[in-house]
C-alpha positions as CSV (number, residue, x, y, z in Angstrom):
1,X,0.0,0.0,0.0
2,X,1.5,3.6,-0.6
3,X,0.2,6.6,1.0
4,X,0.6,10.4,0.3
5,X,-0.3,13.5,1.7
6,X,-1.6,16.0,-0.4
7,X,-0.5,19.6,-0.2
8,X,-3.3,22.3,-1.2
9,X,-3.6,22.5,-4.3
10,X,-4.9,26.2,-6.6
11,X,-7.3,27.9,-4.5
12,X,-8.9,30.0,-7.4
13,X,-12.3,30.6,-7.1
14,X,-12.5,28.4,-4.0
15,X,-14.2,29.3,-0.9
16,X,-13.7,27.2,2.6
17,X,-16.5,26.8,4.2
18,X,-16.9,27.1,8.0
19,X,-19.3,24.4,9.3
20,X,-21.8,26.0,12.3
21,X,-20.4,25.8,15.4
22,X,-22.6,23.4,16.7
23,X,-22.0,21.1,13.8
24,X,-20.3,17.4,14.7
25,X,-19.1,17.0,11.1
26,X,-16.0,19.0,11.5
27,X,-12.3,18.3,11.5
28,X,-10.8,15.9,8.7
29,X,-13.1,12.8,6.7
30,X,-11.6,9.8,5.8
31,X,-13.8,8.1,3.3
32,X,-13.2,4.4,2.0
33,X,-13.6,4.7,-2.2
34,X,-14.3,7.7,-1.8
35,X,-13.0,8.5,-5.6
36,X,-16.3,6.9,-7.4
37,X,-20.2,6.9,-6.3
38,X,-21.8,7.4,-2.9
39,X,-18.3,7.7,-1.7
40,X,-17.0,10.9,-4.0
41,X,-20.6,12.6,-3.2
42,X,-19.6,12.5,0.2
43,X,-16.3,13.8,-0.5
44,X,-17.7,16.8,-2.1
45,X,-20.0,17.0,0.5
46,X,-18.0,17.4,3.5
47,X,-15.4,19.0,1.4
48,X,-18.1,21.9,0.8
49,X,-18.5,21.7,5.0
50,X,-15.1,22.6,4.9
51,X,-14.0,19.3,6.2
52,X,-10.7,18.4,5.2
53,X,-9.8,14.6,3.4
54,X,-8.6,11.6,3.8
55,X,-9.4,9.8,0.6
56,X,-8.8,5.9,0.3
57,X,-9.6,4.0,-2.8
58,X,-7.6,1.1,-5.0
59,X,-6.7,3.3,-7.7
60,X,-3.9,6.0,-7.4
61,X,-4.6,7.7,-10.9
62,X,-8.0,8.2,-9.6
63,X,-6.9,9.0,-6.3
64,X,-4.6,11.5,-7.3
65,X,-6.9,13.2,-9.7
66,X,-9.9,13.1,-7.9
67,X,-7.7,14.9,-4.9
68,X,-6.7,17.6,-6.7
69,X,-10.1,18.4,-8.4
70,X,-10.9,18.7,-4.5
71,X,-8.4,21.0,-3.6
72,X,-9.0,23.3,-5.8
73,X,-12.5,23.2,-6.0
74,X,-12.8,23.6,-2.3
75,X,-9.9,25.1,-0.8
76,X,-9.3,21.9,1.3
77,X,-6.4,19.7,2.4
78,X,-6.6,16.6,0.6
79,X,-4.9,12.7,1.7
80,X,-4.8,10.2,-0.1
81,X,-4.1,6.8,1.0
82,X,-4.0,3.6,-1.8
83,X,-5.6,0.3,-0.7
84,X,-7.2,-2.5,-1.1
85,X,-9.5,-2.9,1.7
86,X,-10.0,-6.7,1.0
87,X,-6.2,-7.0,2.2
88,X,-5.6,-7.1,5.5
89,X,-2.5,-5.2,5.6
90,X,-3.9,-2.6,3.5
91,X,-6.8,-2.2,6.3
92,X,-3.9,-2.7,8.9
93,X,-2.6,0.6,7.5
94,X,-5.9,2.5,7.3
95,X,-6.6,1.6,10.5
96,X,-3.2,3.1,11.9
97,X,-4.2,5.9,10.0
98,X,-7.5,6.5,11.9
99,X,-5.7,6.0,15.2
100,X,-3.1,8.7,14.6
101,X,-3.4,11.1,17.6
102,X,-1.5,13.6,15.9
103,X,-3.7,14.1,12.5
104,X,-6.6,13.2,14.1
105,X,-9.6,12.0,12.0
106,X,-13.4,13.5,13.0
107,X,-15.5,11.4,10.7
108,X,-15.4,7.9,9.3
109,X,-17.3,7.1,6.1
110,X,-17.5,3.1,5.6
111,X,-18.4,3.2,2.2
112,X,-16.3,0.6,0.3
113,X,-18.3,-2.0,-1.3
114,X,-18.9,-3.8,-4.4
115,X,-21.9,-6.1,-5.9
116,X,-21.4,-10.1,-5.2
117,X,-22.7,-11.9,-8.6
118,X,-22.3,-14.8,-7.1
119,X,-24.5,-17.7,-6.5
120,X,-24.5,-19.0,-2.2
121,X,-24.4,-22.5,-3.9
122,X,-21.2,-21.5,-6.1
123,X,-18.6,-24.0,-5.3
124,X,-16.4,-21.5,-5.8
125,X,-16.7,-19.1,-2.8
126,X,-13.4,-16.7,-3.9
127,X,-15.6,-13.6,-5.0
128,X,-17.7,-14.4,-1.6
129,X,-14.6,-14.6,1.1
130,X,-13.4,-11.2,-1.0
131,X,-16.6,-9.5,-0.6
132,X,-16.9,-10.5,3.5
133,X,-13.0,-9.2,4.0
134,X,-13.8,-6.0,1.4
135,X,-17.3,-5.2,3.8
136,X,-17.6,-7.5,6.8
137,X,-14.3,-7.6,8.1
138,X,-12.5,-4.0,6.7
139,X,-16.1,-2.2,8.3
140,X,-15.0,-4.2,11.4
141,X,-11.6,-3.1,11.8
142,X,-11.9,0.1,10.8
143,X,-15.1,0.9,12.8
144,X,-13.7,0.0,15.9
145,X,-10.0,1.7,15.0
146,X,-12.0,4.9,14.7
147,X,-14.6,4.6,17.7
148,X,-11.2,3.5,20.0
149,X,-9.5,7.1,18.8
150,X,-13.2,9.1,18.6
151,X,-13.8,7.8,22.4
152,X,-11.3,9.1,23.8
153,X,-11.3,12.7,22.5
154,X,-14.7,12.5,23.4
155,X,-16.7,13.4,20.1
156,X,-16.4,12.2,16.3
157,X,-18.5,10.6,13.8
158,X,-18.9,7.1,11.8
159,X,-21.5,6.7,8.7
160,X,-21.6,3.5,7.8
161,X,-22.8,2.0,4.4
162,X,-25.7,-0.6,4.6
163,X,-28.1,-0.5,2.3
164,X,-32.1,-1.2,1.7
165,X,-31.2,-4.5,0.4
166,X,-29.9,-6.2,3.7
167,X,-33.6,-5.9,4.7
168,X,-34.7,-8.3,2.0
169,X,-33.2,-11.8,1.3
170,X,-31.2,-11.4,-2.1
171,X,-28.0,-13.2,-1.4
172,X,-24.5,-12.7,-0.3
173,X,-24.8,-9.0,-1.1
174,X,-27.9,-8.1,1.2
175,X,-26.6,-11.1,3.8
176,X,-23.2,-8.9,3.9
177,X,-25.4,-5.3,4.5
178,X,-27.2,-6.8,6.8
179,X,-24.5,-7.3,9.3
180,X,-23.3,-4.1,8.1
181,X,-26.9,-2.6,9.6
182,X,-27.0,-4.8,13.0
183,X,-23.2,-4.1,13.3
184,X,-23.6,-0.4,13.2
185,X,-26.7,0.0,15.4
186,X,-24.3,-1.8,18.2
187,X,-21.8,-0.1,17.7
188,X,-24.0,2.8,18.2
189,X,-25.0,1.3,21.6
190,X,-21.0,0.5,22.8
191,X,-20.6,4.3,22.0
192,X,-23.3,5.7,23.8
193,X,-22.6,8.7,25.9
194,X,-19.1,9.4,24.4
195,X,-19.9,11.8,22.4
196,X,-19.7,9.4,19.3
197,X,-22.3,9.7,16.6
198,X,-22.6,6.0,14.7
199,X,-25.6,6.6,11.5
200,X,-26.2,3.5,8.9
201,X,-27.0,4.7,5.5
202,X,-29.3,2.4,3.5
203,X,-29.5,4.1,0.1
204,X,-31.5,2.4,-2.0
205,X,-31.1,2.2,-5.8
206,X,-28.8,5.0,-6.8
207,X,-27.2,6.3,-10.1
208,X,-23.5,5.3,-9.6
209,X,-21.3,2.9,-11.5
210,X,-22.0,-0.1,-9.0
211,X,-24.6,-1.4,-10.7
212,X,-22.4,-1.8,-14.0
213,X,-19.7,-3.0,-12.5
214,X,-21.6,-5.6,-10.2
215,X,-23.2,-6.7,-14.2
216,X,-26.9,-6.0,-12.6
217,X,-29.3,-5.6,-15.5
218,X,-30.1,-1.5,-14.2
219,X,-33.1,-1.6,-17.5
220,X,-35.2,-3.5,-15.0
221,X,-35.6,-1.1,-12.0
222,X,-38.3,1.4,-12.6
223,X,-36.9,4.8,-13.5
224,X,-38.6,6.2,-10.4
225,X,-36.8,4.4,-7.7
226,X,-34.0,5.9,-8.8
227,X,-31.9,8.5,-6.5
228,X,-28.8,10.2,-7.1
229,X,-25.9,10.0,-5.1
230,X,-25.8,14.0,-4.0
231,X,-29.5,13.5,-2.5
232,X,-28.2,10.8,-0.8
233,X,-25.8,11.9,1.2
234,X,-27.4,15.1,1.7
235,X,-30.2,13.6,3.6
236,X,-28.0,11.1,5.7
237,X,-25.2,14.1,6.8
238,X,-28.9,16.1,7.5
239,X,-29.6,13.0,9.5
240,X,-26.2,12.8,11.5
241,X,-26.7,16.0,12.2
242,X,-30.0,15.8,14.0
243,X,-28.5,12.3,15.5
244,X,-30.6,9.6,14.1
245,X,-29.1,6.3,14.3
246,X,-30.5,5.1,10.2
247,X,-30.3,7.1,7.3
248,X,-33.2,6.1,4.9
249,X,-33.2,8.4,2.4
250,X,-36.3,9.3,0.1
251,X,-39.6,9.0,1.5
252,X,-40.3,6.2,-1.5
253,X,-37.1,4.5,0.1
254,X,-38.4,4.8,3.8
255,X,-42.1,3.2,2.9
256,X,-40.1,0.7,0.9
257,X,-38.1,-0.5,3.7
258,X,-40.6,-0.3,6.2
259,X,-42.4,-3.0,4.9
260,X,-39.3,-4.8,3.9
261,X,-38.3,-4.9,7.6
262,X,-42.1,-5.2,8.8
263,X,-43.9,-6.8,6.6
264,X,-44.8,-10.5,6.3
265,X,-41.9,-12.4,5.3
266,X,-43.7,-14.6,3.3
267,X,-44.6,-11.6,1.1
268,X,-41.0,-10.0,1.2
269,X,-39.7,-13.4,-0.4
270,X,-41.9,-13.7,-2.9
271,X,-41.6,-10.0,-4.0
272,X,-37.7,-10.4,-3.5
273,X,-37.9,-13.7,-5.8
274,X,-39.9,-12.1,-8.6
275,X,-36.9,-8.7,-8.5
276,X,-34.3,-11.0,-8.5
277,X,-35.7,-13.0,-11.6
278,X,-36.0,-9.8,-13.1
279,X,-32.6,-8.7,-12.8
280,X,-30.5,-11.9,-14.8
């Protein structure tokens, strides 16, 4: 893994904002793939808050590019730090990085992720163990490397990545966001009273290159289910704000996983069996 630290770049037409005072997203973001997606929304986000960066994706053209579009957009310090968060030593080193007392980091975004085509009765279960280290185990580590170091200074926050689907049973993918969900709520409940904000987004389907990448057939969603990524994470940072402990954003989104979570579960299977058929 290789790591740099960005110096601040042209500052032309940039303006740094100056979050309210009351505001607990402040200090410096570190955002896992935070080049791409959900993840660079949030970078501009927070950016725009005048937070500054700490950037950590798998690809250091991207990275590099993406943090100096950053810097001079918003006037802020920008990190970088290359890894692969499905190695362990790579995570090793991010974690290091969140513990580091004397660049202290404010808010954690657990966003790295990818889809899992993958059938549970694969006999191959590469892509599977790759997807548990990559969001099971890298959430984990990293999680509890930041709520250690946020603990003890007494205030910070961690927004971490679920999504709609780990309320519905559609594989490996929504088994893996459903621990991501359960995970963060108790972690939530170990941090209570620290001054430690934990949120779980669960997005639901959003414009990004994911879906592409993950080889979902996107043609079958309805166009209206739709969100895009800036909406997103302007409604969950709304929603750390105002402390809530789940991000659902979109009201479509919040009746949608209302019944998915409350609803009979022979009825969520059956729906959930007739989406997935639609989706090959």
């Amino acid at each position: 893994m290789s790591t740099g630290t960005g110096q601040r770049g042209p500052t032309v037409g940039a303006r740094r904002a100056v979050p309210p005072g009351d505001s607990v997203l402040r200090g410096r973001a570190l955002i896992t793939g935070g080049t791409s997606g959900i993840g660079l929304s949030f970078a501009h986000a927070l950016a725009a808050r005048g937070c500054d960066l700490v950037l950590v994706a798998r690809d250091a053209a991207r990275l590099d590019k993406t943090a100096e579009q950053l810097r001079w957009r918003y006037g802020v310090d920008v990190e970088t730090l290359r890894a692969d968060l499905a190695d362990r030593g790579d995570v090793a080193a991010v974690a290091a990085r969140l513990e580091d007392a004397d660049s202290p980091v404010e808010v954690l975004v657990n966003n790295a992720g990818r889809g899992v085509h993958v059938r549970l009765l694969d006999p191959d279960t590469t892509e599977h163990e790759s997807a548990l280290d990559l969001m099971v185990r890298a959430v984990l580590v990293l999680g509890g490397a930041a709520g250690r170091a946020m603990r003890a200074r007494g205030h910070g926050v961690i927004i971490n990545v679920s999504s709609v689907a780990g309320l519905i049973p559609m594989g490996m993918y929504s088994a893996i966001k459903s621990w991501v969900r359960t995970y963060s709520e108790s972690l939530a409940l170990e941090l209570a009273g620290t001054g430690v904000r934990v949120t779980t987004l669960l997005p639901g389907w959003v414009r990004t290159e994911f879906h592409e990448r993950a080889g979902i057939r996107a043609s079958s969603i309805p166009s209206g289910l739709w969100l895009e990524a800036d909406d997103v994470v302007a409604e969950c940072l709304q929603d750390v704000e105002k402390g809530r402990l789940r991000s659902v954003p979109s009201k479509r989104f919040a009746v949608l996983a209302f019944l998915a979570e409350h609803g009979p579960r022979p009825a969520v299977r059956r729906v959930t069996a007739q989406l997935s058929r639609s989706r090959r």
